[in-house]
Structures are given as C-alpha cells and as structure tokens.
C-alpha positions in Angstrom: 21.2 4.6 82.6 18.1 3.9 85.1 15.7 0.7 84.0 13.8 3.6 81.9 16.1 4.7 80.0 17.0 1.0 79.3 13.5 0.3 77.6 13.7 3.1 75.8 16.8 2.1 74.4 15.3 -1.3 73.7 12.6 0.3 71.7 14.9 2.8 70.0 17.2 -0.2 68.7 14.5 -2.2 67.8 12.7 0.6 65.7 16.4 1.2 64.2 16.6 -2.4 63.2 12.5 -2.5 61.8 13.8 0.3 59.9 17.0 -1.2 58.2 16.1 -4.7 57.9 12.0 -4.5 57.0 10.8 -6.9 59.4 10.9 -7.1 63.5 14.2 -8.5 65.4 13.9 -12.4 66.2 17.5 -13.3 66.8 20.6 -11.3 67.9 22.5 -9.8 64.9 25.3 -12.2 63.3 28.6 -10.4 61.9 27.4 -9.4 59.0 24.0 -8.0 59.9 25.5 -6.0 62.4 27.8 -4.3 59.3 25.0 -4.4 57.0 23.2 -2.2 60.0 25.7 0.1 60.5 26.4 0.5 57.2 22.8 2.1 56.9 23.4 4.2 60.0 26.2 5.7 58.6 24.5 6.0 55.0 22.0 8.1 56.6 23.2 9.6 59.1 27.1 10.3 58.5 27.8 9.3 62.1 29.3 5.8 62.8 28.7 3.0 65.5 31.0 -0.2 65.8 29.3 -3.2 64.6 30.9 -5.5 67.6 28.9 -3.2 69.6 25.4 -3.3 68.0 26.0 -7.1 67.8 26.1 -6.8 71.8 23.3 -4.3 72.0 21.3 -6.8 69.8 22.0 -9.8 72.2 20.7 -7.9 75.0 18.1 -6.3 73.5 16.8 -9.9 72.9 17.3 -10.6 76.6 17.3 -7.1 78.7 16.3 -9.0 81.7 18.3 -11.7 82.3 21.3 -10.6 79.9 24.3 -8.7 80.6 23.8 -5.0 81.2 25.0 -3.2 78.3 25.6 1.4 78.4 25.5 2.6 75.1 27.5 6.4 74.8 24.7 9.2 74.4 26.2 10.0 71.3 25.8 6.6 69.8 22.0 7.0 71.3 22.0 10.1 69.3 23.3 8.5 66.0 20.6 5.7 66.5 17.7 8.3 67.2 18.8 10.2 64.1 18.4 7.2 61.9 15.2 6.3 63.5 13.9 10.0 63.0 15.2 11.2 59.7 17.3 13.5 60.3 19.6 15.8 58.3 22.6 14.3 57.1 25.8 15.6 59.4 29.3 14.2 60.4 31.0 13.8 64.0 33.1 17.4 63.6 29.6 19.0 62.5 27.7 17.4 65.5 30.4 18.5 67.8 30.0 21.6 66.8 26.1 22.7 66.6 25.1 19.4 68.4 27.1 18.3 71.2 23.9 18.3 73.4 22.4 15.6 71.5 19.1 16.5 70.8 17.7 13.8 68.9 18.2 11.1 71.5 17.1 13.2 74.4 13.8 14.1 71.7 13.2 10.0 71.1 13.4 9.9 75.3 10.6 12.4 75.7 8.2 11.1 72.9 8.9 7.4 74.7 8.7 8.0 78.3 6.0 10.7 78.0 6.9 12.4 81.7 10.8 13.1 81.1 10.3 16.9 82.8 8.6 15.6 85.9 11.4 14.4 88.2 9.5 13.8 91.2 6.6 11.6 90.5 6.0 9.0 92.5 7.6 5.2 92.7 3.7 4.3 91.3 3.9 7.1 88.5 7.5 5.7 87.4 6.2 1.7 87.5 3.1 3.4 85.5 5.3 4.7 83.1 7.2 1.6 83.1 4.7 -0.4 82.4 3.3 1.4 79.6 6.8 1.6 77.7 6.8 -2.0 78.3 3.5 -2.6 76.5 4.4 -0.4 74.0 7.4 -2.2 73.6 5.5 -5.4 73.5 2.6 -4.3 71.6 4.1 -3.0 68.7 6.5 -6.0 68.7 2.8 -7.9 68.2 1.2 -5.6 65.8 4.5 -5.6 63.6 5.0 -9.5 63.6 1.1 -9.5 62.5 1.1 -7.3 59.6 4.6 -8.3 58.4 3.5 -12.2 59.0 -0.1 -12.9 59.3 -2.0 -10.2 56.6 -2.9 -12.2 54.0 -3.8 -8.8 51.9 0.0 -7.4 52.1 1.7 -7.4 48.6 4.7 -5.3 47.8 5.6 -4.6 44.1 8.8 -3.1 42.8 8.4 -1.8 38.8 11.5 -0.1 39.1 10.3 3.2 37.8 13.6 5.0 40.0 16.6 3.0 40.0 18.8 5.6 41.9 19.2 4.7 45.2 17.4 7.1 47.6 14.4 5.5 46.1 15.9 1.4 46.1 16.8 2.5 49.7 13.4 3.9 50.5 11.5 0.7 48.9 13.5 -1.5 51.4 16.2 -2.8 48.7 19.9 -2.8 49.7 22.9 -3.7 47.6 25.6 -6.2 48.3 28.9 -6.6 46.6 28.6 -3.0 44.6 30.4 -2.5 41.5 30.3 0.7 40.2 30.8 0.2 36.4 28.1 -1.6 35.8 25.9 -0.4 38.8 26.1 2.8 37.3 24.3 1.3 33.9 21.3 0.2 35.8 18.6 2.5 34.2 19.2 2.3 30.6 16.4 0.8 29.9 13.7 3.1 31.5 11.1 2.1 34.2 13.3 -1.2 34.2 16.0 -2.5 36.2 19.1 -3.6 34.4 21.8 -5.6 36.0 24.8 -7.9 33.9 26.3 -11.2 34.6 29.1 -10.5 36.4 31.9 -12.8 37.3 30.9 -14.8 40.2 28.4 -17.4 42.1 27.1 -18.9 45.0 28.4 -22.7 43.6 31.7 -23.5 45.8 34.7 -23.1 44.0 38.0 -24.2 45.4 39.9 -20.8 44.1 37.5 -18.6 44.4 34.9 -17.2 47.5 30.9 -17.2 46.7 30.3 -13.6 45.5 27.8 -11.9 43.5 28.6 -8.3 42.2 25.0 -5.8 42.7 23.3 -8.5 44.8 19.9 -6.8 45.3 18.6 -7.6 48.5 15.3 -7.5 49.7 13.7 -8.6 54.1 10.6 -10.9 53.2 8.3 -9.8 55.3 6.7 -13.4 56.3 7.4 -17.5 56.5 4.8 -18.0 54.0 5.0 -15.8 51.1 5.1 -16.1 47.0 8.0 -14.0 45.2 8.1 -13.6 42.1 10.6 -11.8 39.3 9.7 -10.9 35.4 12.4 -10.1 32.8 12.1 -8.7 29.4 14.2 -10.2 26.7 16.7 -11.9 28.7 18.4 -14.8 26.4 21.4 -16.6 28.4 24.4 -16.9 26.0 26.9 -18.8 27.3 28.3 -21.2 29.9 27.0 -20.3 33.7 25.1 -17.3 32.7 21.7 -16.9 34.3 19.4 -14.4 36.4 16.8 -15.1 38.7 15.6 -15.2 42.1 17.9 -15.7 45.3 16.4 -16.8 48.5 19.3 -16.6 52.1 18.6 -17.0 55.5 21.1 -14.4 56.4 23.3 -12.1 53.7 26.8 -13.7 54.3 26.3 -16.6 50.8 27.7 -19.1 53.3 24.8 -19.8 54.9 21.2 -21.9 54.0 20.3 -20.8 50.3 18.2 -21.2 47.2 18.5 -20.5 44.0 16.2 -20.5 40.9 17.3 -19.0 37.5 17.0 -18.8 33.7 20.2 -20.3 33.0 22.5 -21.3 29.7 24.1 -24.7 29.8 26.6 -26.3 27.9 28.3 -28.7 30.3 27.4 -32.1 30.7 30.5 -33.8 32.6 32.5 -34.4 29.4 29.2 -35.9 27.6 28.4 -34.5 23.9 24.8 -33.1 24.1 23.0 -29.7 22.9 23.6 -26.7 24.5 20.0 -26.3 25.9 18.8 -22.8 28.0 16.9 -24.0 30.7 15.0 -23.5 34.2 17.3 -24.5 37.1 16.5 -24.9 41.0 19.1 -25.1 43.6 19.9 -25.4 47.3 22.4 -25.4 49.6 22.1 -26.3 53.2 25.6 -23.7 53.9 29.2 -23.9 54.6 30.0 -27.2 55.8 27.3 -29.1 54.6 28.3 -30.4 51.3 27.8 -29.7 47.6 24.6 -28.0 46.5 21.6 -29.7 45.1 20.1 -29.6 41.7 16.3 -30.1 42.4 15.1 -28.9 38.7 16.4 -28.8 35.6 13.9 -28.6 32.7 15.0 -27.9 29.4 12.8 -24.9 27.5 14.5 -25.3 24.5 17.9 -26.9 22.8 19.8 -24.2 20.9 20.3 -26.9 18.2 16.4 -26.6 17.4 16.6 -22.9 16.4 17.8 -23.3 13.2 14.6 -25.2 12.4 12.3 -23.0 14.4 13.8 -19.9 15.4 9.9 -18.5 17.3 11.3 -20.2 19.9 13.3 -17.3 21.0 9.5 -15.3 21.8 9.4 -18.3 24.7 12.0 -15.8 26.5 10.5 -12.2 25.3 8.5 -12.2 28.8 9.6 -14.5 31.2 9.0 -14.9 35.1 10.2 -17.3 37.4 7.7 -17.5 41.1 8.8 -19.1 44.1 5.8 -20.0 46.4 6.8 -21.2 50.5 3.8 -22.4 52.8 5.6 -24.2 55.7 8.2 -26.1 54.2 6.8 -27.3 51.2 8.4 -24.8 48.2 6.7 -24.5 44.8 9.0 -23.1 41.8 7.1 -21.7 39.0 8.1 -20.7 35.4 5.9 -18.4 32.6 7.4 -17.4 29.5 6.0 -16.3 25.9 5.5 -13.6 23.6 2.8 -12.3 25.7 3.0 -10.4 29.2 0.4 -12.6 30.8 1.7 -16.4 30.1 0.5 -19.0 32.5 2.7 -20.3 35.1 3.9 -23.6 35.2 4.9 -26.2 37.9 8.7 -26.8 37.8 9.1 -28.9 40.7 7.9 -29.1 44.3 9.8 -30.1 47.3 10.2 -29.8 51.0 13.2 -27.9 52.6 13.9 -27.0 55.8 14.6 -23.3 55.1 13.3 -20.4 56.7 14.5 -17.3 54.7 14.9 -13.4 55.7 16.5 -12.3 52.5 15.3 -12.5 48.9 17.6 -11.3 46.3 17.4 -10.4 42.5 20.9 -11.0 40.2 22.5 -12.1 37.0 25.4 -13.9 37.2 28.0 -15.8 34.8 30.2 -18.2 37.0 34.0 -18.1 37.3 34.0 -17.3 34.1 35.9 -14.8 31.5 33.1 -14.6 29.7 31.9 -11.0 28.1 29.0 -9.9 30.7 25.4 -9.3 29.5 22.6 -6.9 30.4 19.6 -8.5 31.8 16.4 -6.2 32.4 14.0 -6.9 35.2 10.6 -5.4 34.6 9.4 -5.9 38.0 9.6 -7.9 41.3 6.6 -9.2 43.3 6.6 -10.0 47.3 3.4 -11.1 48.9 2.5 -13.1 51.8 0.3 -16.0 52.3 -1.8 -18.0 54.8 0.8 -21.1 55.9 -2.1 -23.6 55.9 -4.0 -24.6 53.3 
C-alpha cells in the first residue's frame, strides 16, 4: 500500500468503527471490542475479518506515523468498505464469484482520494491530495468529537415502537449475552420493550462468571450526559430481582461499572427485617479491585405495609430511574407514581472516577432459581450536557 492508500485506510476504519460503536475511536480496541466489531461486520455484511487483526489495525490507526506498519488484504478492505457503505448482504463463495474485483473498496478509494484515475500528477498534486485526506481525516475526527461531546441540544430517545432488530441495530443498540427464549418475547407488550430477569449479575460470585442474558447496549455519545430509563408496571418479587440502568467503561462486566436499579430485597446478613423493594446504586472499580460498593439504598416501601395500604403499589405503576454525570460528580435520580409525569428525586450524589462508553438497559434476578419476570421499559432517554456548571 503507498502512504495514500494508508490514510485512506485510516479513514475507512475509523468511519467503520463511528459506525459500529456510535461515537469516534479514542483508544485501540481491547479483546472484546474488537469481537463486538466484527461481529457487526459479519451481521451486515456476511463476510468475516479476525478480531486479532482489527485489534492491530486499531493500534495503528491510533498511531499511523510512528506505529508499526500494518497491510490489510483487499478483500478485508472490501468487507470494511461494504459495512461502511451499505451494501447488499453476500458471503465469501458469492463475492468470489460476481465480486472478486472488489468493487466497494476500490469505490471508498476513489470518493477519498478524489484523483485515483490520474497516475501521473505531480509529487505537489500527490502532497495536495495528501494533505487534504489528512484534513479530512482530521476534520471530521473534530466535527464528530463536537457534536457527539460538546452539543448541548443533542438528545436521543428510544420509545421502542420496533423491537426487531434491524431497527435496535439501526437506533445504535446492540445485544450482549442473547438468549433466544425470552429475546424472542420482547414485543408483547406493543410500542414497549419487554425483557425478564434472567439468571445472572454483575455482583462477583465465586461459582459463577458476571453475565447478563439480553444486555442492551447502547455508545453514550459524551462525558457529560443524563440517561434516563422509565418502566411501566414493574413490581420486583423476589430475592435479587431488579431492572435498571447499567453504566461500563468497556462491554466485557469485568471492568469499571455502575449500576442503579428497582430492586426486591429480602436479605439482611441473617438479620430479621421486612422485605422492603427499594432503589439501589452500585459500583465497582473492576476485576481486581475488590467487592462492589453500595452507595444508595433507600427503601420506597416495606412489603409488610401493604396489607394496611395497598395504593402503595401505584408508587411503581410509572417509574424512572435518571443518572446525571458532569465531570465526576454523578447524580442518581428516582420518579415513581400513578402518574407519567412524577417528579424526580435526589437518591444520592457522589464522585467517581468513571468515564463510561457503554450504557445498558436489563432485568436481572441473581444466581438465583427463581421463576423470571417480565419487565416493560416504555422508553430510554440519552442526552448530553455542558460539563461545567
């Protein structure tokens, strides 16, 4: 490949990755993002790429000068084009056959470098077109990392009006940890998303790995930002089970996370006190680093207090939990009532040194045999802020 070619494949995997991900590449790919990306390129496309290679690609494309030269196959510069391009769904036999020239790399090459059919320019025409590559590169590196990061104004809402997932996919969601039997249940309640606490969690347990079954997974599109999810009738029945709102660094449940739910409880280290359903915050600074923190707990109600005044079940008819991030400093919200348009309330604040990529929605009910339960999630909010005050 000559140094043209090179920036164009710069651009071409950085588009890919914009594409995938949501947001601009900061940091060369770790295991798993590199399988989560190739995963997409194969959902689209049909055509693979190994993921050891795109985590090379990504550590030179983060470094093309001073970095190891790396000289990608043209037909995995096809596959990648395709992706970025949209086009038609194929397989390696079927390329081989009608498309062995590989036309849609060679097509990204001529939108990019502009001159491809001119061979003999000059050495000035060539650093011209150079150049300009190289501010596009740049430029749209700038103008992406400003509206993804400094547009106060951008606001993405999902109401979950399509649940199949063409339309998840095209909205930005992917799913982690897919099973099928209940994935497959997700729409029964129309224009709303229904999931069901499935056996697992994120809270270390010596027998068993962190997992949670349709993880919905979502970029966030700034550092300072407010996320919110609302849910329609969700009560929390038994021991572990909750829903709510899962903020991670990267998509592996090993590393930095946070984690703020509706959530049953009836455990109280071998204490005798009222089950209670409850609003609960927690973190964990990743494999290695200790036990998760419990930074809220706040009681909404004590199941014992039903019998005496069973309205308390409208508390959970509409509820919403909000996380807001501006630096550092994380404010967790909760509204709940018979009415759509409750007021939020201050949970708890607190600085952590966290800066997540990932927000995920989920429902959840431990290491548990218990039955699972539907939850329904009416819609989830993303929206980015100023990070000063």
């Amino acid at each position: 490949m000559n140094d043209l070619d090179f920036l164009t494949f710069v651009a071409l995997f950085k588009e890919a990755y914009l594409r995938c991900f949501g947001f601009g590449i900061e940091n060369p790919l770790t295991e798993t993002e590199s399988k989560i990306f190739c995963n997409k390129i194969t959902e689209q496309t049909g055509l693979t790429i190994g993921w050891k290679s795109v985590k090379n690609y990504s550590f030179f494309v983060m470094d093309s000068v001073a970095g190891k030269k790396e000289n990608p196959s043209v037909a995995t510069l096809d596959t990648m084009a395709r992706y970025v391009l949209g086009a038609p769904y194929t397989t390696e036999i079927q390329r081989k056959n009608d498309e062995s020239h590989y036309p849609y790399w060679f097509l990204y090459r001529e939108r990019m470098q502009k001159n491809g059919g001119n061979t003999r320019g000059s050495k000035r025409r060539s650093q011209i077109a150079i150049g300009a590559v190289i501010f596009f590169i740049i430029g749209s590196g700038v103008c992406i990392n400003y509206i993804l990061t400094s547009d106060p104004s951008y606001q993405f809402t999902e109401y979950f009006k399509h649940t199949d997932e063409q339309s998840l996919n095209n909205n930005g969601w992917f799913i982690k940890s897919k099973d099928n039997t209940y994935w497959s249940k997700r729409d029964i309640k129309p224009g709303q998303l229904t999931l069901y606490t499935l056996w697992g969690d994120t809270w270390p347990d010596p027998s068993s790995k962190p997992d949670i079954k349709n993880l919905l997974l979502h970029p966030i599109p700034s550092r300072c930002f407010t996320a919110e999810v609302h849910f329609s009738d969700f009560v929390p029945e038994s021991e572990w089970q909750q829903a709510g709102i899962l903020l991670l660094e990267d998509t592996s449940l090993t590393g930095k996370s946070i984690r703020f739910t509706l959530a049953f409880n009836d455990n109280f280290g071998g204490m005798k006190m009222p089950r209670e359903i409850l609003i609960q915050a927690v973190t964990s600074l990743g494999k290695g680093f200790g036990m998760p923190e419990e930074i809220a707990h706040k009681p909404i109600f004590l199941l014992d207090s039903l019998k005496n005044h069973p309205n308390l079940f409208n508390d959970l008819k509409n509820s919403a939990l909000r996380i807001e991030k501006r630096g550092n400093k994380y404010r967790f919200l909760y509204s709940g009532g018979a009415n759509e348009n409750t007021a939020f309330k201050e949970v708890v604040s607190q600085e952590i040194n966290m800066e997540p990529k990932y927000i995920g929605i989920f429902a959840i009910r431990g290491f548990t045999n218990a039955a699972a339960s539907p939850v329904a999630f009416k819609f989830v909010r993303i929206s980015t802020d100023p990070c000063t005050p």
